[in-house]
C-alpha positions as CSV (number, residue, x, y, z in Angstrom):
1,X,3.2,-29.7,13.3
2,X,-0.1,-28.4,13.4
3,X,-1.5,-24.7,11.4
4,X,-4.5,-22.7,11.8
5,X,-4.9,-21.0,7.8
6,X,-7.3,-18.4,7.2
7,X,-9.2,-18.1,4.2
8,X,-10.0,-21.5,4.0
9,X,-12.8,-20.8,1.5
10,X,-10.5,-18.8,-0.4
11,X,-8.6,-20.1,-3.6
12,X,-5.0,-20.0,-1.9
13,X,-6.3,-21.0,1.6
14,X,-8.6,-24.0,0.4
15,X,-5.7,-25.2,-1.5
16,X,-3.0,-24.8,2.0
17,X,-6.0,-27.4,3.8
18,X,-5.6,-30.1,0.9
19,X,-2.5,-30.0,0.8
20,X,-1.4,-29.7,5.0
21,X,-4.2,-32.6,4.8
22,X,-2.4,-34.5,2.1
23,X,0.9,-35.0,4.5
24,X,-0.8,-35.5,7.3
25,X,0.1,-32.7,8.6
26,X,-2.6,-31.1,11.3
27,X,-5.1,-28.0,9.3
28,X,-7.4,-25.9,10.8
29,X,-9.1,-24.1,8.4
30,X,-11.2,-20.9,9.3
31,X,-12.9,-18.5,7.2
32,X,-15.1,-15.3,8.6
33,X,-17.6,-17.4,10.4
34,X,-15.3,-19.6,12.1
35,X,-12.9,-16.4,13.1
36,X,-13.7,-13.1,12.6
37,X,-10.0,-11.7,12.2
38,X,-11.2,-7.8,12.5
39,X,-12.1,-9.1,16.1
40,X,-9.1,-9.3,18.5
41,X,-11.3,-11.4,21.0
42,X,-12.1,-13.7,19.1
43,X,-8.9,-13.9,17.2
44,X,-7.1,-14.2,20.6
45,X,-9.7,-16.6,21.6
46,X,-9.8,-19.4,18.4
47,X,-5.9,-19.2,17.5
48,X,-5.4,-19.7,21.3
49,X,-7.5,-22.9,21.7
50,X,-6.7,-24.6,18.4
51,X,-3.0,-24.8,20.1
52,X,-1.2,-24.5,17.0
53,X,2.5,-24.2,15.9
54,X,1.9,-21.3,13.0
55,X,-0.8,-19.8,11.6
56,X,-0.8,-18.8,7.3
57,X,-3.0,-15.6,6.8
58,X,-4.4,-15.8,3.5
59,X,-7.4,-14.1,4.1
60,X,-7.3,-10.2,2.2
61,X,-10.2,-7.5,1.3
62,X,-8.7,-8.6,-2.6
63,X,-11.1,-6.1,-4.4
64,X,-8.5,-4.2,-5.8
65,X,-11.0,-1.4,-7.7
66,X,-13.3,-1.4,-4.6
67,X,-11.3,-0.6,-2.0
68,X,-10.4,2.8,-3.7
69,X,-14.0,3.8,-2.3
70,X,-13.8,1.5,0.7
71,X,-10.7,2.2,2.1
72,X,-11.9,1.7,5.8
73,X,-13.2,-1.5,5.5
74,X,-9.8,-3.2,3.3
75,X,-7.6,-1.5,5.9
76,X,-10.0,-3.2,8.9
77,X,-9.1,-6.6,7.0
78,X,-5.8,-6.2,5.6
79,X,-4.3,-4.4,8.4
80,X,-6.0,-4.4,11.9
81,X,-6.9,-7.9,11.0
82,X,-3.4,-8.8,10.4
83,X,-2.4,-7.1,13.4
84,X,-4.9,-8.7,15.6
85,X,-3.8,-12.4,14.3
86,X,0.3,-11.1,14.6
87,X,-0.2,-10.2,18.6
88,X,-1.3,-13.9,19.3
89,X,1.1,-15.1,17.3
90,X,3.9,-12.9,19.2
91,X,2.3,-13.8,22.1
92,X,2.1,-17.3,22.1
93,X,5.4,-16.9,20.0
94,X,4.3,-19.0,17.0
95,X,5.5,-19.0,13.3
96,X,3.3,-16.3,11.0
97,X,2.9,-16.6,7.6
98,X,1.3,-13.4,5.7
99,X,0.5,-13.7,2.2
100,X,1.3,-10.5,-0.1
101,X,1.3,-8.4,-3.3
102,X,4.0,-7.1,-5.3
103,X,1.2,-4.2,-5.2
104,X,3.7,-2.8,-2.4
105,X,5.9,-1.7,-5.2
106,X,5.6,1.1,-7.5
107,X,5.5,-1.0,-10.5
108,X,7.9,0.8,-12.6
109,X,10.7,-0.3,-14.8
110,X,11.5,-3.9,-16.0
111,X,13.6,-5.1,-13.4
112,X,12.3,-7.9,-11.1
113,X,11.3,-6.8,-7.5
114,X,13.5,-8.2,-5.3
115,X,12.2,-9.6,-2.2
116,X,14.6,-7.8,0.3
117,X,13.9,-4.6,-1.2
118,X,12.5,-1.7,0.8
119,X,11.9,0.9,-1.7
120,X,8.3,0.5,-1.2
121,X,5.5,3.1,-3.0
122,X,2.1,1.3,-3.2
123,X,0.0,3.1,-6.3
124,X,-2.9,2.4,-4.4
125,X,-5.3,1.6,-1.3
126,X,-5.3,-2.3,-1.4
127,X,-1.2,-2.1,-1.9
128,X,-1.0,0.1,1.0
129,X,-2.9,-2.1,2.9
130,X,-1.0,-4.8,2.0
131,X,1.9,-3.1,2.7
132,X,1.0,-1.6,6.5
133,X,0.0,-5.0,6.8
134,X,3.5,-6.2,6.0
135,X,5.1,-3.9,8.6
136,X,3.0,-4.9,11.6
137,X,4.0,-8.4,11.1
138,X,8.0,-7.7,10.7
139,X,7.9,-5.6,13.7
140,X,5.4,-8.1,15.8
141,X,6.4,-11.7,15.2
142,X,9.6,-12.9,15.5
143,X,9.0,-16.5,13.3
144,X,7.6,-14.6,10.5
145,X,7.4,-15.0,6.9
146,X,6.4,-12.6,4.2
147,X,5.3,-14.2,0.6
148,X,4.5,-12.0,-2.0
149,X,2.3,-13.4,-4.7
150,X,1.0,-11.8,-8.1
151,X,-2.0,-12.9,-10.6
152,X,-3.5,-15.8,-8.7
153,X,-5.8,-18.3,-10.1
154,X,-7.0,-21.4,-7.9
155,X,-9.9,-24.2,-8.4
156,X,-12.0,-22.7,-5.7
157,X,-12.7,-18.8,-6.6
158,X,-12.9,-16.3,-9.3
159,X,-9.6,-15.8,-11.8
160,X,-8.6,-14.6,-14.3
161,X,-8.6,-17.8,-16.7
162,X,-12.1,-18.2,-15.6
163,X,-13.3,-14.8,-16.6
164,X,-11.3,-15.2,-19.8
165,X,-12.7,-19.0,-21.0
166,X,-16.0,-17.7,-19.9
167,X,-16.2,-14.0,-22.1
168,X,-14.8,-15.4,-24.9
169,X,-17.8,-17.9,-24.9
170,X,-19.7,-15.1,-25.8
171,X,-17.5,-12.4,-28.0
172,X,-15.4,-13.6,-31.1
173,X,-13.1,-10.4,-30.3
174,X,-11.2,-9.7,-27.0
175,X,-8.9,-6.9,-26.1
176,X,-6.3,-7.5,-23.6
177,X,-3.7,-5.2,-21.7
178,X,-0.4,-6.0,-23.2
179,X,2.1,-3.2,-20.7
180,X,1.1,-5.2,-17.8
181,X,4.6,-7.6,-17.1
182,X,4.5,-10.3,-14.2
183,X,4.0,-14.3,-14.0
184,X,0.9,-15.8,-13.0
185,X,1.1,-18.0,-9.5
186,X,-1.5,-21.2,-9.6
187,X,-2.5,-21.7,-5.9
188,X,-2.2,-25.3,-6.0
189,X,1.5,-24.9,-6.7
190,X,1.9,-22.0,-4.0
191,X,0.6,-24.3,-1.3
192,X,3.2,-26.9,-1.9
193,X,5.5,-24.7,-1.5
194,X,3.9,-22.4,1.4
195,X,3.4,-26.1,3.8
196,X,7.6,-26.8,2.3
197,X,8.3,-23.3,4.2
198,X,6.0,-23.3,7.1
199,X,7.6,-26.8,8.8
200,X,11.3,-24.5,8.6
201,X,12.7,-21.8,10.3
202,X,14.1,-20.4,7.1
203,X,12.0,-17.1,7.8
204,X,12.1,-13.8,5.8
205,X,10.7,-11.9,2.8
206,X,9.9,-14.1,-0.1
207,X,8.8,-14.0,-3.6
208,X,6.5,-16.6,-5.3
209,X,5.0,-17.4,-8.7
210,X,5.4,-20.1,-11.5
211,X,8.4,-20.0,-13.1
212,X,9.5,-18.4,-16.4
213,X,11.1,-20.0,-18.7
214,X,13.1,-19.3,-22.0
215,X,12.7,-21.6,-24.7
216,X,12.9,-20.9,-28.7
217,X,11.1,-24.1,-28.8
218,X,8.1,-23.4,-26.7
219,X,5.6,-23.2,-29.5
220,X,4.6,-20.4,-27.2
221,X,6.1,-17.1,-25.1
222,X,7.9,-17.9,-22.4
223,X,9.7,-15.8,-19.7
224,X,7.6,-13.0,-18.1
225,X,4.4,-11.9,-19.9
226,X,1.8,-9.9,-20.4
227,X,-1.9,-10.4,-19.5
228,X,-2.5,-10.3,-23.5
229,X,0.1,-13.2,-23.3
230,X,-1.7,-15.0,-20.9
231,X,-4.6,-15.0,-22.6
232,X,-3.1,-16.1,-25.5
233,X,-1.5,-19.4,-23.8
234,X,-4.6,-20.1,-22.0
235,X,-7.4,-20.0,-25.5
236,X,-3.4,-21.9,-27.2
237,X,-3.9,-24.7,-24.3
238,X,-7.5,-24.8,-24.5
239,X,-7.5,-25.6,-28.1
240,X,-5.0,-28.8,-27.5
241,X,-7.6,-29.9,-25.5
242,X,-9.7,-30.2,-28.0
243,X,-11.8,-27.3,-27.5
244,X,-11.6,-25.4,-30.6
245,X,-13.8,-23.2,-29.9
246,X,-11.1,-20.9,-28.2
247,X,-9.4,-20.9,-31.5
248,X,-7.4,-18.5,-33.2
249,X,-9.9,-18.5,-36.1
250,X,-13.1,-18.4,-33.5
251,X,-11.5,-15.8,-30.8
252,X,-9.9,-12.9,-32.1
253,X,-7.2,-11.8,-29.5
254,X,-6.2,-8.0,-29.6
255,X,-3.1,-6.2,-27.9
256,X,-3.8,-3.0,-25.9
257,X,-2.1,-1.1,-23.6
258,X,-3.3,0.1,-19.8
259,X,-4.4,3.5,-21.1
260,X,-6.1,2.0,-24.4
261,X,-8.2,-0.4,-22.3
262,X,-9.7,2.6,-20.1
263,X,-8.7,3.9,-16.8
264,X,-9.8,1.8,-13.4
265,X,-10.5,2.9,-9.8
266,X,-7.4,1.4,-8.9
267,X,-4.0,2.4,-10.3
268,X,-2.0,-1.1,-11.7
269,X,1.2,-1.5,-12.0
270,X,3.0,-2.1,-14.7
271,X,5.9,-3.7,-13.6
272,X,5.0,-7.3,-11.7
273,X,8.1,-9.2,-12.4
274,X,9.5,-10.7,-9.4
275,X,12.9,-12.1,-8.3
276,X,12.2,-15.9,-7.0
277,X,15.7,-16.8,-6.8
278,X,15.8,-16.7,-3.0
279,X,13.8,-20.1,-2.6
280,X,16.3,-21.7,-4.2
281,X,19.1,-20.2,-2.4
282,X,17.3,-21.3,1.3
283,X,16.5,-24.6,0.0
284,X,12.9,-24.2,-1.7
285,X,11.6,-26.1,-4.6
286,X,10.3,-23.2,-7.0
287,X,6.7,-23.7,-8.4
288,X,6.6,-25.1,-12.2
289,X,6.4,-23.3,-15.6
290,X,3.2,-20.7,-15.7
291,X,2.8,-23.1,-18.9
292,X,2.6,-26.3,-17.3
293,X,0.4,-24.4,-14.3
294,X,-2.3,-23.4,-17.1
295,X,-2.3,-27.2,-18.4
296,X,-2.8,-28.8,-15.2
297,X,-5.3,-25.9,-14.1
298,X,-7.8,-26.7,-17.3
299,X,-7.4,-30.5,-16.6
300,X,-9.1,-29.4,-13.2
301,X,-11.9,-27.6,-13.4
302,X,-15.1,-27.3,-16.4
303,X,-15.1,-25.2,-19.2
């Protein structure tokens, strides 16, 4: 088995190397300079010669508020780019893996989004994208498989928990949106299980993030949260690590909702809950507890 991943010096692609690398399983890892993927040519051209079995797209135009005023260039990315790396892969008729959003949804209700589900209605330009990106793949590759994600965090990149250890570093009072409901997905833990799909033939529409998990006994909330939740469990984590800093008494945490905090370019959805029970129906090893994610995660990087 050998895979050509894009985005390698993005959070989820850096982590796909390591771990492809880590079974000794064959990686070639390209980022924009290695593989421009708005150039067919070149596309056509690297994927070609690197004679590979698959190729996992994680490479995205991610800026979620920017591409509301830069709507040409995220489409360029997130759907011409796709489309030029889904011809070779129909062409050469290789397994495609393209990384998602539940952004294809509308976000409404409380119901998890089920990954077979076609009722799609992006609220805005980067879902769309995501989502025309989505269709040129099913309709082009034959070996494909779709993997929608939701509020990454990696070691290598920008996140959330980052932003949130590193403002509350210097403001004793945070507000948080609290009507915001999903799971978090640590990229280390999606890698495992993208390289566990990748070397299958299990293909189809997928849904992955860390697990929920319903337990009295937590200490902490468990099931699907809230990013005010989040927050919470990270400064909670943070603290039994001796960091007291991020205290309850240092860091006052404050509950708002979407239209409290103050309206964004981009239109967010509310409802991010998604239904993971397919992986374990084809065979999959879900990822761990968002709890356990957000240990390990502060063990790994410096804060």
């Amino acid at each position: 088995m050998k895979a050509l991943v894009t985005g390698v010096k993005g959070q989820l692609g850096y982590d796909v190397v390591k771990e492809m690398e880590k079974r000794g399983i064959e990686a070639v890892g390209v980022d924009i300079e290695e593989m421009d993927i708005t150039d067919p040519m070149a596309v056509k051209k690297v994927i070609t010669e690197a004679n590979v079995d698959a190729v996992i797209h994680c490479a995205a135009y991610t800026a979620v508020d920017a591409a509301e005023d830069n709507k040409e260039i995220c489409n360029k990315v997130n759907v011409d780019g796709t489309k030029n790396i889904a011809e070779v892969c129909k062409e050469l008729n290789i397994k495609m893996m393209y990384i998602s959003t539940d952004y294809v949804f509308n976000g409404q209700g409380e119901t998890p989004w089920d990954p077979d589900c076609k009722d799609y209605a992006p609220l805005n330009v980067y879902g769309q994208s995501k989502l025309d990106g989505e269709k040129v793949v099913s309709s082009l590759v034959e070996k494909f498989f779709i993997v929608r994600i939701a509020w990454v965090f990696g070691k290598n990149g920008k996140n959330f928990i980052k932003t949130m250890l590193n403002v509350a570093k210097t403001h004793d009072k945070l507000t948080v949106v609290a009507d915001q409901i999903g799971t978090p997905t640590y990229t280390y833990d999606l890698a495992r299980l993208l390289v566990d799909m990748i070397v299958t033939d299990k293909y189809g529409y997928y849904h992955a993030t860390n697990s929920e998990v319903s337990d009295e006994n937590a200490g902490c909330k468990t099931g699907y949260i809230s990013w005010f939740d989040f927050t919470k469990e990270i400064f909670r984590q943070a603290v039994l690590k001796g960091r007291d800093e991020y205290s309850e008494e240092k860091v006052e945490v404050s509950p708002v909702t979407t239209a409290e905090y103050g309206i964004s370019k981009a239109t967010r959805p509310f409802n991010s809950r998604l239904d993971k029970s397919k992986l374990e129906k084809n065979g999959f090893t879900p990822l761990p507890t968002w709890q356990d994610a957000i240990n390990r995660y502060l063990d790994e990087i410096e804060f």
